[in-house]
PyMOL CGO cylinders between C-alpha atoms (Angstrom):
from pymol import cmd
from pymol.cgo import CYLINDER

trace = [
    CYLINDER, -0.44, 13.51, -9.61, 1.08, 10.19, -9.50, 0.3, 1, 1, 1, 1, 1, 1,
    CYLINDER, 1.08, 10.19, -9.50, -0.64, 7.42, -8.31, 0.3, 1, 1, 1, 1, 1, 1,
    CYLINDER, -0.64, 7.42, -8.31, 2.25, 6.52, -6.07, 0.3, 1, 1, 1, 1, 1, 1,
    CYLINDER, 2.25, 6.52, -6.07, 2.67, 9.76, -4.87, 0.3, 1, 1, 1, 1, 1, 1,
    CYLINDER, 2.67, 9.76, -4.87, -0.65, 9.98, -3.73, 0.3, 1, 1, 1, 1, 1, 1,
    CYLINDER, -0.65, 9.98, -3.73, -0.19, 6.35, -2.07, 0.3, 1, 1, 1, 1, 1, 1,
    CYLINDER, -0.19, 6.35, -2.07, 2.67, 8.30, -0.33, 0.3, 1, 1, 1, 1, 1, 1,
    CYLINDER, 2.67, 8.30, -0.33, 1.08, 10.95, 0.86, 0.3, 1, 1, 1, 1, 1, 1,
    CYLINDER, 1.08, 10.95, 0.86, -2.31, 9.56, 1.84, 0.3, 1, 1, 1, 1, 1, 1,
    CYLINDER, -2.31, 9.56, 1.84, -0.19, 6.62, 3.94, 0.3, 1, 1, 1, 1, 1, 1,
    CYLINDER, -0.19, 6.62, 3.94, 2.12, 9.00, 5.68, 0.3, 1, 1, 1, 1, 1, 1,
    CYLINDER, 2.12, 9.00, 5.68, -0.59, 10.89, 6.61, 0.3, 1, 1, 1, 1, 1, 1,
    CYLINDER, -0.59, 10.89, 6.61, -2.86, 8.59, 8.10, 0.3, 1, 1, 1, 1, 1, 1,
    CYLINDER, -2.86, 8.59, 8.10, -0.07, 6.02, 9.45, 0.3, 1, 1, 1, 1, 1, 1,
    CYLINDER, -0.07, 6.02, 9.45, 2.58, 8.19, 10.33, 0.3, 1, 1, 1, 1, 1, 1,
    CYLINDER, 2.58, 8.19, 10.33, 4.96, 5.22, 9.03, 0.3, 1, 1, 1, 1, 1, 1,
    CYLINDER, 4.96, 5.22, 9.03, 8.86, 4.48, 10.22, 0.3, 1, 1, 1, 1, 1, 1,
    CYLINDER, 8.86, 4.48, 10.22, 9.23, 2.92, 7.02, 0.3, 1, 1, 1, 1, 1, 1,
    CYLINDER, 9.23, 2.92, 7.02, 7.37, 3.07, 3.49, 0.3, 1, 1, 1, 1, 1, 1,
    CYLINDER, 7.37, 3.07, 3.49, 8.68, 1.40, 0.59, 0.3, 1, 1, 1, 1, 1, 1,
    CYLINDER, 8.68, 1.40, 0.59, 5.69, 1.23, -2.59, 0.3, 1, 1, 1, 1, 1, 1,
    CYLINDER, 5.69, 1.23, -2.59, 6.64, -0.54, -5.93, 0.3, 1, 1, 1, 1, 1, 1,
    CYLINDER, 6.64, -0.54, -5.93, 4.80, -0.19, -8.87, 0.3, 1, 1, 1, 1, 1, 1,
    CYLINDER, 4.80, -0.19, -8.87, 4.34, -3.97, -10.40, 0.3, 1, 1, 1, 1, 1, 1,
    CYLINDER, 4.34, -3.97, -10.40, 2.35, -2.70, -13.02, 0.3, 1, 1, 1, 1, 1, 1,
    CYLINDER, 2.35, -2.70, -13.02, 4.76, -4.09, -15.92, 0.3, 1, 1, 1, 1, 1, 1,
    CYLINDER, 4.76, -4.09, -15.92, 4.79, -7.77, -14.61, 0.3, 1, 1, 1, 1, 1, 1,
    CYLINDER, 4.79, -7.77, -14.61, 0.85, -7.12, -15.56, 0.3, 1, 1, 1, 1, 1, 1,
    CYLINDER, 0.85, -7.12, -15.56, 0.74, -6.18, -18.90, 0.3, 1, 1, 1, 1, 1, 1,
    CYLINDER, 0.74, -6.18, -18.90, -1.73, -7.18, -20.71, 0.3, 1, 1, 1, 1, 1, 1,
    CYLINDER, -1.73, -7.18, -20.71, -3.58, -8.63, -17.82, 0.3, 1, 1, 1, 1, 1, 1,
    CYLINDER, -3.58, -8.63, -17.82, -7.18, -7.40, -17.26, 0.3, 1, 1, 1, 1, 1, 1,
    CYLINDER, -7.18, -7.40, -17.26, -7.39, -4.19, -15.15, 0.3, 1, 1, 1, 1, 1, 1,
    CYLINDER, -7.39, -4.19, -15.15, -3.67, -3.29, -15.98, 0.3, 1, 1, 1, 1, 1, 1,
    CYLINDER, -3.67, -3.29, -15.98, -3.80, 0.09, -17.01, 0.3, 1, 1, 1, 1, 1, 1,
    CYLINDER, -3.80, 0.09, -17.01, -1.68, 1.53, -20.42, 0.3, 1, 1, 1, 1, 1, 1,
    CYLINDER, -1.68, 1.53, -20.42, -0.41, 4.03, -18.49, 0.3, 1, 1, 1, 1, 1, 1,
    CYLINDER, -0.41, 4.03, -18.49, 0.50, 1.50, -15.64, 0.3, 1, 1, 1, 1, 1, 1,
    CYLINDER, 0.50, 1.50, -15.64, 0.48, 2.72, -12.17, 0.3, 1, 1, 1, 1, 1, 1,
    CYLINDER, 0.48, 2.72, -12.17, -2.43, 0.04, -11.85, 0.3, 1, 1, 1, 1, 1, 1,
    CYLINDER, -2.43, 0.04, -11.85, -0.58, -2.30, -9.30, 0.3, 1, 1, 1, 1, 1, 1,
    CYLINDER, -0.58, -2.30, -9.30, 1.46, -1.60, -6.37, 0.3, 1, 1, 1, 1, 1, 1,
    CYLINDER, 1.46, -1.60, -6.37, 3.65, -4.25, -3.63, 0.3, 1, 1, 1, 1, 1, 1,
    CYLINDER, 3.65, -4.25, -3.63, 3.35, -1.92, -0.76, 0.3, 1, 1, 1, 1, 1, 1,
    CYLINDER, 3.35, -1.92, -0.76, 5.39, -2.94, 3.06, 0.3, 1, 1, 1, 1, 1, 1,
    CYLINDER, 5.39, -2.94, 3.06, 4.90, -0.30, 5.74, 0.3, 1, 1, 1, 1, 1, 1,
    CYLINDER, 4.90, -0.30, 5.74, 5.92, -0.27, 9.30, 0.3, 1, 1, 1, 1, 1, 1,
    CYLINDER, 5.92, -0.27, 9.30, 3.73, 1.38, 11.49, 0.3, 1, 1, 1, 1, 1, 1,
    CYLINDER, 3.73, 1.38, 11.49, 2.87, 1.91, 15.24, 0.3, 1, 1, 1, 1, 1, 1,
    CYLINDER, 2.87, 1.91, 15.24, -0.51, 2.18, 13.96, 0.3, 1, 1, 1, 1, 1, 1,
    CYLINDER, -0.51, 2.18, 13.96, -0.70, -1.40, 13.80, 0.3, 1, 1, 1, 1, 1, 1,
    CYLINDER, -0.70, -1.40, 13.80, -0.16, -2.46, 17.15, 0.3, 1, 1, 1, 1, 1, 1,
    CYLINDER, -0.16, -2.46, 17.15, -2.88, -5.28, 18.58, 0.3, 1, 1, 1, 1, 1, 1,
    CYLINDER, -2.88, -5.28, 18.58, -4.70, -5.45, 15.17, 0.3, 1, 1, 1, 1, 1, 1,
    CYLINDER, -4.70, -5.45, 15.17, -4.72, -8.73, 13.29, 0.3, 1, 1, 1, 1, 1, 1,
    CYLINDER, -4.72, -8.73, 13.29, -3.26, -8.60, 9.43, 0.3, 1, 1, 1, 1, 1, 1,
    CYLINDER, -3.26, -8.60, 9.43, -6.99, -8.27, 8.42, 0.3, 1, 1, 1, 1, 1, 1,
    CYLINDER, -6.99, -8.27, 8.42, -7.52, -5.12, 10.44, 0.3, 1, 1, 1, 1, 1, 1,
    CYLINDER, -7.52, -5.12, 10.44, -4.10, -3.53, 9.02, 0.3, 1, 1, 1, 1, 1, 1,
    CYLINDER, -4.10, -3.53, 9.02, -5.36, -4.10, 5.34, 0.3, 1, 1, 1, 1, 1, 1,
    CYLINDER, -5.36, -4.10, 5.34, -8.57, -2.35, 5.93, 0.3, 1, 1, 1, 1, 1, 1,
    CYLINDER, -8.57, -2.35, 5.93, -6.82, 0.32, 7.65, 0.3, 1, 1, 1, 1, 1, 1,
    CYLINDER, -6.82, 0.32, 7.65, -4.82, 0.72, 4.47, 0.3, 1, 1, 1, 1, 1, 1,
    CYLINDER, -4.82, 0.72, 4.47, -7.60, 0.28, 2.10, 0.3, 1, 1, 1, 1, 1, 1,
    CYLINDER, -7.60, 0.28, 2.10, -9.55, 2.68, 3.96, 0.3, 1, 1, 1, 1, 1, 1,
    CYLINDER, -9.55, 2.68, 3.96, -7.35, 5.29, 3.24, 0.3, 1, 1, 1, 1, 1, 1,
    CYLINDER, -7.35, 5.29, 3.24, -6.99, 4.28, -0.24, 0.3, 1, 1, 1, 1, 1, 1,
    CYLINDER, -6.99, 4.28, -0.24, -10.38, 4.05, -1.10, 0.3, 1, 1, 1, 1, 1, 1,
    CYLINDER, -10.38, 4.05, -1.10, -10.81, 6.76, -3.88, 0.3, 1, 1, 1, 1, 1, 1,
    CYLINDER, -10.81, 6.76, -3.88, -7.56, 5.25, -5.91, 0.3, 1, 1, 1, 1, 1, 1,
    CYLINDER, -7.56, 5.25, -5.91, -8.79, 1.51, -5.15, 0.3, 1, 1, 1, 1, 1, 1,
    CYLINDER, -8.79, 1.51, -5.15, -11.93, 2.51, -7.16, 0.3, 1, 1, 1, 1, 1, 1,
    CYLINDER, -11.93, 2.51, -7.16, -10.50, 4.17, -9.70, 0.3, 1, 1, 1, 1, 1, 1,
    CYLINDER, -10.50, 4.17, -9.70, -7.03, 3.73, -10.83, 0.3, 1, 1, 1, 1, 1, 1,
    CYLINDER, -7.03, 3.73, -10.83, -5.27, 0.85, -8.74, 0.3, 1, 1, 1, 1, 1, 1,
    CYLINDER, -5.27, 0.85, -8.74, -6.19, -2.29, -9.48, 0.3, 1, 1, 1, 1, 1, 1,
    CYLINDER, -6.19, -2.29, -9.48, -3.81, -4.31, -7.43, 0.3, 1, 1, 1, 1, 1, 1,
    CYLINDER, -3.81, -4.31, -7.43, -2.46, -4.06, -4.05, 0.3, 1, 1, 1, 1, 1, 1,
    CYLINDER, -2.46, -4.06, -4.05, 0.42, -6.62, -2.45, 0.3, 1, 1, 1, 1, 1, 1,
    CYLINDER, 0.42, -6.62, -2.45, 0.84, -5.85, 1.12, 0.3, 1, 1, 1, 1, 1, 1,
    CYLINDER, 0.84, -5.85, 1.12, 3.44, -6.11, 4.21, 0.3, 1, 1, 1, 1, 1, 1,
    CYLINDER, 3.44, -6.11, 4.21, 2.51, -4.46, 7.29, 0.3, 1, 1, 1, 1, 1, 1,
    CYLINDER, 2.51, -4.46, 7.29, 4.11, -4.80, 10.15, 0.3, 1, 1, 1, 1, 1, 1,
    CYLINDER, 4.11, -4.80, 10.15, 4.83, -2.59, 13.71, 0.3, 1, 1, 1, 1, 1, 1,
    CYLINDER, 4.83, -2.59, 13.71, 8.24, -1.57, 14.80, 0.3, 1, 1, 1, 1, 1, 1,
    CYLINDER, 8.24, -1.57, 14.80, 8.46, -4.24, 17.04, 0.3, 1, 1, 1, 1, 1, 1,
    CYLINDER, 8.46, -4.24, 17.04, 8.06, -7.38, 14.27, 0.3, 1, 1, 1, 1, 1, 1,
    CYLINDER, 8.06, -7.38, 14.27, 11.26, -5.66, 12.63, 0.3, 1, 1, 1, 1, 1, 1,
    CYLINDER, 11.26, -5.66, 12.63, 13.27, -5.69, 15.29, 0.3, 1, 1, 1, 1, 1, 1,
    CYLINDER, 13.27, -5.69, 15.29, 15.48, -9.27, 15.44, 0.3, 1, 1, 1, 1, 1, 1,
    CYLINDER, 15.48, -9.27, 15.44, 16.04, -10.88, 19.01, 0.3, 1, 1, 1, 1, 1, 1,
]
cmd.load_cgo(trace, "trace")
């Protein structure tokens, strides 16, 4: 399976997102150390969830690590993140 499918799934699943946009970056990393041939290796990832409500930017990284542990040890090398909760989308 792709690795961005997996991303996908395992972030819907455990975030229940309103909004998931992942973008492999993999080819701005060629030739960079851990940047894999068949690329999939680094990801810009922004996700709006109410599952970040009254945590600090820290917490809502680990959250997302967490659940991408097994792909953070083995095939992505890279993660660029943007989480927010529905209410820090909304404009006043």
């Amino acid at each position: 399976m792709q690795v961005r499918n997996l991303i996908q799934q395992k972030l819907t699943a455990g975030l229940s997102p309103e909004r998931l946009d992942i973008v492999d970056e993999s080819h701005r990393h060629q030739g960079h150390a851990g940047t894999s041939a068949e690329g999939e290796s680094h990801f810009h990832i922004e996700i709006v969830s109410a599952a970040f409500e009254g945590k600090s930017a820290v917490a809502r990284q680990r959250l997302v690590y967490d659940l991408l542990a097994d792909e953070l040890k083995t095939r992505i090398h890279a993660l660029s993140l943007k989480t927010r909760t529905p209410a820090e989308t909304k404009t006043p």
